[in-house]
C-alpha positions in Angstrom: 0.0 0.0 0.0 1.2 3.1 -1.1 2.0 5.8 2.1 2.2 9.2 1.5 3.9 12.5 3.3 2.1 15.9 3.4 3.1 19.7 2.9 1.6 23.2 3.9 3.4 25.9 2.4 2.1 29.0 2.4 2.3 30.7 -0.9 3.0 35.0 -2.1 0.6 35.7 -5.0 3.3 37.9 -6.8 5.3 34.8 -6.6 2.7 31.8 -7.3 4.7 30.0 -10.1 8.3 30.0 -8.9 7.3 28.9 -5.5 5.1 25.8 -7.3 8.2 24.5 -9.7 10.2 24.3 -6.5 8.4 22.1 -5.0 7.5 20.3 -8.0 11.1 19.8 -8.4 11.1 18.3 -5.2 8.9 15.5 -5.9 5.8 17.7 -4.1 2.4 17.2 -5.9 0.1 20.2 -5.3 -3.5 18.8 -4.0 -5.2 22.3 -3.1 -4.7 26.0 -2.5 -7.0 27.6 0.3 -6.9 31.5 1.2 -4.8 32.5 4.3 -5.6 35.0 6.9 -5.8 37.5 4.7 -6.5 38.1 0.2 -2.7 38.3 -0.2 -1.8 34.8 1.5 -2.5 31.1 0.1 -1.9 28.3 1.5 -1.0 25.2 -0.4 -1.1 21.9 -0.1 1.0 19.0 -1.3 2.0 14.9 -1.1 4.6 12.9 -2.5 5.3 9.3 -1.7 7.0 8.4 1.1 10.4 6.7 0.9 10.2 3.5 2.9 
């Protein structure tokens, strides 16, 4: 059975695409973006498989 580890990051909307191909590059798979505290602040979430 697959097992997975999980990621919030919170995200700058200026800033959106740079912040997503580094995590991408990790191995991160974004699942969902949310609103922060306040219009200017994401959050995202993320999975990747974790390495037994």
């Amino acid at each position: 059975m697959q097992k997975w580890e999980y990621l919030t990051a919170p995200l700058l909307v200026h800033n959106t695409k740079l912040i997503l191909d580094n995590f991408g590059e990790d191995g991160w798979e974004l699942v969902a973006i949310v609103p922060g505290l306040n219009p200017e602040n994401l959050v995202a979430y993320f999975k990747r498989p974790k390495a037994d």
